[in-house]
C-alpha positions in Angstrom: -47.2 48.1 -99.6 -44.5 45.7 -100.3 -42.0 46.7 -98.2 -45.0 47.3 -95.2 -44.9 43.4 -96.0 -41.3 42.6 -96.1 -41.3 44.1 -92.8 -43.9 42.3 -90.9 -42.8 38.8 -92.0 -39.2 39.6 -91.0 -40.4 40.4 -87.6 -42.2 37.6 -87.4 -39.3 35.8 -88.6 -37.4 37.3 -85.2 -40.4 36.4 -82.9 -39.6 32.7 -84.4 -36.6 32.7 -83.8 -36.6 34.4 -80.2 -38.9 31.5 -79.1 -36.6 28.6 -80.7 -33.9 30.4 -78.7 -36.2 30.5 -75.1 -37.0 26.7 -76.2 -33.6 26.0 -76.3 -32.8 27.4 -73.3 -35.0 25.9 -71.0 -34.2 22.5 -72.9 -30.8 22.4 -72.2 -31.7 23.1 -68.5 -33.8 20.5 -68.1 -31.1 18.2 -69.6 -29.4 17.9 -66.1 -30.1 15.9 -63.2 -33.4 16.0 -62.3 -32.4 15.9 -58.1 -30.6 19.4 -58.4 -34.4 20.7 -58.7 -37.0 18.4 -57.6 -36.5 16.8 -53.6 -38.3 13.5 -53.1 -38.8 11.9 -49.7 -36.6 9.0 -48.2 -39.2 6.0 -47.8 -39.3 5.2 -43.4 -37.1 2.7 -43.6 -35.5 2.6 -40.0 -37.9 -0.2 -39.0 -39.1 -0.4 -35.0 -37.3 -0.7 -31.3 -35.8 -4.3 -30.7 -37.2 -6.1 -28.0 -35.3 -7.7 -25.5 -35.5 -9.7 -21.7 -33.0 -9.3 -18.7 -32.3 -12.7 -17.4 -31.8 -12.6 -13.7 -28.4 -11.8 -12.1 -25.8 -14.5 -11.7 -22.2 -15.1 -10.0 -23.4 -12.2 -7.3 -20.1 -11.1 -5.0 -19.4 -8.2 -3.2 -18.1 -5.9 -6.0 -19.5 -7.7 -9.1 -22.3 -9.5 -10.8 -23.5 -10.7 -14.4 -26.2 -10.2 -16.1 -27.3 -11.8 -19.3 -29.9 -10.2 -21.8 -31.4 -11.7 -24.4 -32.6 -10.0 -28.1 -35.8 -11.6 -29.2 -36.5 -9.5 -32.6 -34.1 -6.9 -33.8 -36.7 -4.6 -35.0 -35.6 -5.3 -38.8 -32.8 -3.0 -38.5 -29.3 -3.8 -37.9 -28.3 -3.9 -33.8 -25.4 -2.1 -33.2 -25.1 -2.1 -29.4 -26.0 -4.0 -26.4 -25.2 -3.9 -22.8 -27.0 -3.5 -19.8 -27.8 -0.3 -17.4 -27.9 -0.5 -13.6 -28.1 1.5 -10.7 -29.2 2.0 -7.2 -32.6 3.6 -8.3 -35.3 2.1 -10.3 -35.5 1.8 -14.2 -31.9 2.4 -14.8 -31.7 4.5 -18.3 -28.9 4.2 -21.5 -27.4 7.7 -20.1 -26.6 7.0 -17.1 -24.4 3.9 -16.0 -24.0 1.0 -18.5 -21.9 -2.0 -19.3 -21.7 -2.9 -22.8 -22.0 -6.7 -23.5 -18.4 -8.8 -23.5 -19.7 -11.8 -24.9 -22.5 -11.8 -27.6 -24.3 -15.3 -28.9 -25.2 -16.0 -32.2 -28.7 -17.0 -30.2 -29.4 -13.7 -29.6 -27.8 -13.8 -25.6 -25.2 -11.6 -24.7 -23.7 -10.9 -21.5 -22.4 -7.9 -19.3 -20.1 -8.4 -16.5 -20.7 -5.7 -13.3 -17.7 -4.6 -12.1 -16.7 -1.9 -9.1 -19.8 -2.2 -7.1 -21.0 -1.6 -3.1 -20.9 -4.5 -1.0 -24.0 -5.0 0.5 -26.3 -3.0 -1.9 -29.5 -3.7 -3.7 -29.0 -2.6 -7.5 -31.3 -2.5 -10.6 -30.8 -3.6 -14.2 -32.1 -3.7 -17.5 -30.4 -5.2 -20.6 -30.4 -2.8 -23.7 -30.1 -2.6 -27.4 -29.6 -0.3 -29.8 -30.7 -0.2 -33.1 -31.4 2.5 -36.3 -34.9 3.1 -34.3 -33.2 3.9 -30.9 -32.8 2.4 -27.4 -34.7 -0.4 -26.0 -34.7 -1.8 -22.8 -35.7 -5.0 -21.4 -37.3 -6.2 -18.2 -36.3 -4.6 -15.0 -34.7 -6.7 -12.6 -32.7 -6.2 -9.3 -30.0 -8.3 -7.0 -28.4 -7.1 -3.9 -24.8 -7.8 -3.7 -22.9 -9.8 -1.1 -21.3 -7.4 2.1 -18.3 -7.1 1.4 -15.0 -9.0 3.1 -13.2 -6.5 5.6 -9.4 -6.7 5.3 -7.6 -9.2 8.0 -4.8 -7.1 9.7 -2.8 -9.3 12.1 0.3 -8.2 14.4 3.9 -10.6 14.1 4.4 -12.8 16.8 7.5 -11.5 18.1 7.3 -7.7 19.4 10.3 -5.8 20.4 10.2 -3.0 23.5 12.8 -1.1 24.3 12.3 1.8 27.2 11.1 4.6 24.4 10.2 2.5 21.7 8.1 -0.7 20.4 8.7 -2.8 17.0 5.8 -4.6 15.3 5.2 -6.7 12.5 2.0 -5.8 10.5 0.7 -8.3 8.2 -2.6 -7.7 6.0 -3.3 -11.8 5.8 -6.4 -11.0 3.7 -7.1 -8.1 1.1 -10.9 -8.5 1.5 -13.7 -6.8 -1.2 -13.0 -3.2 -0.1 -10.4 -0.5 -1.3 -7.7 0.5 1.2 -6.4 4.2 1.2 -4.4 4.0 4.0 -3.1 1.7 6.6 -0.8 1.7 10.1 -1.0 1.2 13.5 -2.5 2.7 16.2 -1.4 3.3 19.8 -2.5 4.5 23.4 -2.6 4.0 27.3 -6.1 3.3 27.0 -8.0 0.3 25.3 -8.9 0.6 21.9 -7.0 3.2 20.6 -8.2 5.0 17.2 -6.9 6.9 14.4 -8.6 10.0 16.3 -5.7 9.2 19.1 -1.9 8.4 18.0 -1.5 6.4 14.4 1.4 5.9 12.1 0.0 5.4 8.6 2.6 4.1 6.4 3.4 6.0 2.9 2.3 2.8 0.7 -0.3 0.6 1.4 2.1 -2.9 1.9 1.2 -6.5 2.4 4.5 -6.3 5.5 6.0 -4.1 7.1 7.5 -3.2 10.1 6.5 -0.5 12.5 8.7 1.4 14.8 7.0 3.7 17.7 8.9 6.0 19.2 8.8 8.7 22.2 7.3 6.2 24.6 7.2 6.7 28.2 9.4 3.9 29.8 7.8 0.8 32.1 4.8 2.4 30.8 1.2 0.2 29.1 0.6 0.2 25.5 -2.4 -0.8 23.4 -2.0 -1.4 19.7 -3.9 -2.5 17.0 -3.5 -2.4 13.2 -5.5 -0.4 11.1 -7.2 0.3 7.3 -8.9 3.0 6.6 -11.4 2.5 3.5 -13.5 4.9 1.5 -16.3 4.6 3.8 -14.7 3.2 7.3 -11.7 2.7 9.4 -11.1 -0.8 10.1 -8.8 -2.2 13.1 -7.2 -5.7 13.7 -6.5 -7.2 16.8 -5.6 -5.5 19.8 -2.2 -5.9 21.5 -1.2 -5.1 25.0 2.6 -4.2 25.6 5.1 -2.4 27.8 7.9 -0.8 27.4 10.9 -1.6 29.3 12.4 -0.2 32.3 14.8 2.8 31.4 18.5 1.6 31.7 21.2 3.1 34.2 24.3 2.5 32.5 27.1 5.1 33.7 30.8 5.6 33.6 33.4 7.2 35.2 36.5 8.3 33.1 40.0 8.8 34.4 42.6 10.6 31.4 45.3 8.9 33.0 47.3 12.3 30.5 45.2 11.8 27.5 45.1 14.8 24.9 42.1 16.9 24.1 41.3 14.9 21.1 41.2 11.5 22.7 39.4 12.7 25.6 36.7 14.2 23.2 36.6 11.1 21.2 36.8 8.1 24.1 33.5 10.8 25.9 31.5 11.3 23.2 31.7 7.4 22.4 30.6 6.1 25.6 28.2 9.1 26.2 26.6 7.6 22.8 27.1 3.9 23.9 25.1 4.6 27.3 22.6 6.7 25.2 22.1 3.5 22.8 22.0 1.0 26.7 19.9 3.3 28.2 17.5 3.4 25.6 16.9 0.1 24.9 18.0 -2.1 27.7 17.2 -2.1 31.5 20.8 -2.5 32.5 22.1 -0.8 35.7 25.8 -0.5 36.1 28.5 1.9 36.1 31.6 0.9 34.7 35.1 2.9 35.3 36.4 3.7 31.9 40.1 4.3 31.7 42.6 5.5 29.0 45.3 3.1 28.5 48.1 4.1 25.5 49.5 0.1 26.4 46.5 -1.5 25.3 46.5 -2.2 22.0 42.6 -1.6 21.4 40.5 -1.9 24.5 39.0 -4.3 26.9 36.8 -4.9 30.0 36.0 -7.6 32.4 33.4 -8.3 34.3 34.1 -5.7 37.6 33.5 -2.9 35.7 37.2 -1.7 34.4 36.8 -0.7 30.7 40.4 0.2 29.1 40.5 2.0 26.3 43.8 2.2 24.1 45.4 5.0 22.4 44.6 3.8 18.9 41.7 6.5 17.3 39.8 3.9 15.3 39.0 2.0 18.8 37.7 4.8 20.4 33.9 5.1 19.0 30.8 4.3 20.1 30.5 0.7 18.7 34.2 -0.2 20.6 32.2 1.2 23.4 29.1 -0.9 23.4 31.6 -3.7 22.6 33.3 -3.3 26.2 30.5 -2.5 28.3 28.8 -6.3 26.8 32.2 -7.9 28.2 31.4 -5.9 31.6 27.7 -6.9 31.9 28.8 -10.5 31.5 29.7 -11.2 27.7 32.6 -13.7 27.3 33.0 -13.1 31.7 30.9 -15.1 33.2 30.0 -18.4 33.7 26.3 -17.8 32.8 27.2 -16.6 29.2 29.7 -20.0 28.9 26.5 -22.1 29.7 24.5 -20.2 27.6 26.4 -20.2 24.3 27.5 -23.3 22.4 28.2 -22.3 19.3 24.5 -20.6 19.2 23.0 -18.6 22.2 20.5 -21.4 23.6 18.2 -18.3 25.2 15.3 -18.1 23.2 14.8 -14.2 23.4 17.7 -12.4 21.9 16.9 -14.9 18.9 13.7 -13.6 18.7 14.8 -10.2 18.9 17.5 -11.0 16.2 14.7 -13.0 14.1 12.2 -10.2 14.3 14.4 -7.2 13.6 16.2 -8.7 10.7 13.3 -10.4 9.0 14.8 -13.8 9.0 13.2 -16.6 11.1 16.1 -18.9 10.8 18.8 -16.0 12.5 20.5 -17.2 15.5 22.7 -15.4 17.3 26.3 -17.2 17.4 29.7 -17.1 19.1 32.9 -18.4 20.9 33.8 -18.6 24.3 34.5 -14.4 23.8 32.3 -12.8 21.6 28.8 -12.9 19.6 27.5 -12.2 16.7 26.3 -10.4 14.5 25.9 -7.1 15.6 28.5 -7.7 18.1 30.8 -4.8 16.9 34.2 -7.3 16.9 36.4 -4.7 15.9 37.0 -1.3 14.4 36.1 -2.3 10.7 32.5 -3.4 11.9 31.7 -0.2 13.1 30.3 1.4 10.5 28.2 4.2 12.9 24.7 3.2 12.3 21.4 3.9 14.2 20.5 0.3 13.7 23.8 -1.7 14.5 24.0 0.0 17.8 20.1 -0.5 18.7 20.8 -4.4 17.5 23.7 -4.7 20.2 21.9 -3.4 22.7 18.4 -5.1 21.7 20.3 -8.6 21.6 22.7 -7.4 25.6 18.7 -6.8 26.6 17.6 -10.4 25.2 20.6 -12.2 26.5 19.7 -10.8 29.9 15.8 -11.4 29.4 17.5 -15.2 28.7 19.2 -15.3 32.2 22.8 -13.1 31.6 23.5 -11.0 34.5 24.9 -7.9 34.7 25.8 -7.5 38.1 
């Protein structure tokens, strides 16, 4: 019976004990941080939409306009962006297009400044704000911007012909509101020529440049008018009306007086270019005798038509040529050229020519009692074998005898 007793009361002992230990247990658990087992709920605190007016457009132009908002209450919640939305349709929204506010006042105005818009187009706006709560917008208001300033193309004064080509001097006096993407001339036989007919767009859109046409048909009617083509149009500037010039006749004759092979080949193939260059861009008739002459220490010509050509090589290219054939059209040999040049040419077209193809209103073309220049090819070490001195020489022979120079 004892030990029946002993027995129960140390089992109750462990029961004891067991449950101190469970107590324990769930004791030190609870010890912790309360928030790794019990969530409360975050008290609303995000407050409610701003509110807000759109003031009415100002400083309306073709491309750009501003438009002042103005917060009235902030919704108790920190703003952290204003702008304004527009658009060609009504009730312009945050997602689609937006200008965020440049200048903010501590008043509550802020301001958003347009940019890159269509001339000539009725747009809407609201002014917005964002705060914690969301987007809010303001009153809806609309403008119509201003049409848009086309771009002022103008020709140069002085335009040069020749019998397969025509110079010109483009100027674009005025940008205007609209982008340009491309701009040139444009040219036909028939008024009002069109991009659709023959243009020359340049590379780069410039403020200047000049513009060659080539392949012409000679004595024939141009028009030509500027253009700029936009996103939307093609604009043109003023029309010009222009011919080209009668096709030249310059020919030669060529005795080889016992020339070799080589100076034959080189004295022909400089006055074959020389007439080419004459030809092309004067309306000189004339044939001329050209003659080999090893006594003449470089060459020379008169009036008559006798060209002699010497047996030094440097002397016997093109630019000697052209040099010779001037003296035989009446350069330096005859009495018209005397009366004509004192010190300066006193014509007035070869100076426009010179003006115009050189880009320098103040060129004049000068000389002695001989010879003119520039681009009067005055010896070997001028002649450097370029396209555009020998067009000059014979541009400036075709202005001298547009001034009164004869060549007969």
């Amino acid at each position: 019976m004892f030990f029946r007793k002993l027995i129960k009361q140390k089992n109750m002992k462990k029961s004891i004990d067991l449950f101190l230990l469970l107590l324990f247990v769930i004791c030190s658990c609870s010890s912790g941080s309360s928030s790794e087992i019990v969530e409360t709920e975050e008290p609303d605190n995000l407050g409610e939409l701003a509110t807000l007016k759109t003031n009415e457009a100002e400083e309306i132009a073709a491309k750009q306009a501003v438009v002042w908002g103005v917060l009235q209450d902030n919704g108790g919640t920190s703003v952290f962006e204003r702008g304004v939305c527009y658009g060609t349709t009504a009730n312009p929204v945050y997602e689609g297009t937006k200008k965020i506010a440049s200048v903010t006042k501590g008043s509550g105005e802020f301001k958003a400044e347009l940019a890159n818009l269509e001339g000539g187009t009725l747009y809407y706006a609201r002014a917005y704000v964002v705060n914690k709560k969301g987007v809010a917008y303001g009153n809806q208001i609309s403008f119509k911007t201003k049409d848009a300033a086309s771009p002022l193309l103008v020709l140069g004064t002085i335009k040069v012909a020749g019998a397969h080509d025509l110079f010109f001097d483009v100027e674009l006096k005025e940008q205007g509101d609209l982008i340009i993407q491309e701009i040139g001339l444009v040219y036909n036989t028939v008024k009002e020529p069109t991009v659709a007919n023959n243009k020359i767009a340049r590379s780069t859109v410039e403020s200047k440049f000049k513009q060659r046409i080539s392949s012409l048909t000679p004595e024939t009617l141009y028009y030509v008018r500027p253009y700029a083509a936009t996103p939307s149009k093609v604009l043109y500037g003023e029309e010009f009306v222009i011919s080209t010039i009668k096709k030249g006749n310059f020919t030669y004759s060529f005795n080889q007086n016992g020339a070799d092979a080589a100076t034959v080949t080189r004295i022909k193939a400089a006055f074959d270019l020389a007439t080419t260059y004459y030809n092309n861009f004067t309306s000189i008739v004339k044939h001329v005798t050209v003659n080999y002459s090893p006594g003449t220490p470089t060459a020379d010509a008169n009036f008559s038509g006798w060209i002699n050509m010497g047996a030094n090589s440097s002397y016997q290219k093109a630019g000697t040529a052209m040099h010779e054939m001037a003296h035989a059209v009446g350069v330096g040999q005859h009495s018209k050229y005397t009366e004509l040049m004192k010190t300066t040419w006193q014509g007035k077209r070869a100076n426009e020519i010179l003006q115009m193809m050189t880009n320098n209103p103040a060129a004049v073309v000068k000389g002695d009692g001989m010879h003119f220049w520039p681009y009067g090819v005055n010896g070997a070490h001028e002649d450097d074998g370029s396209d555009f001195l020998y067009m000059m020489n014979a541009l400036i022979l075709q202005g001298m005898k547009t001034d009164g120079l004869p060549s007969n």
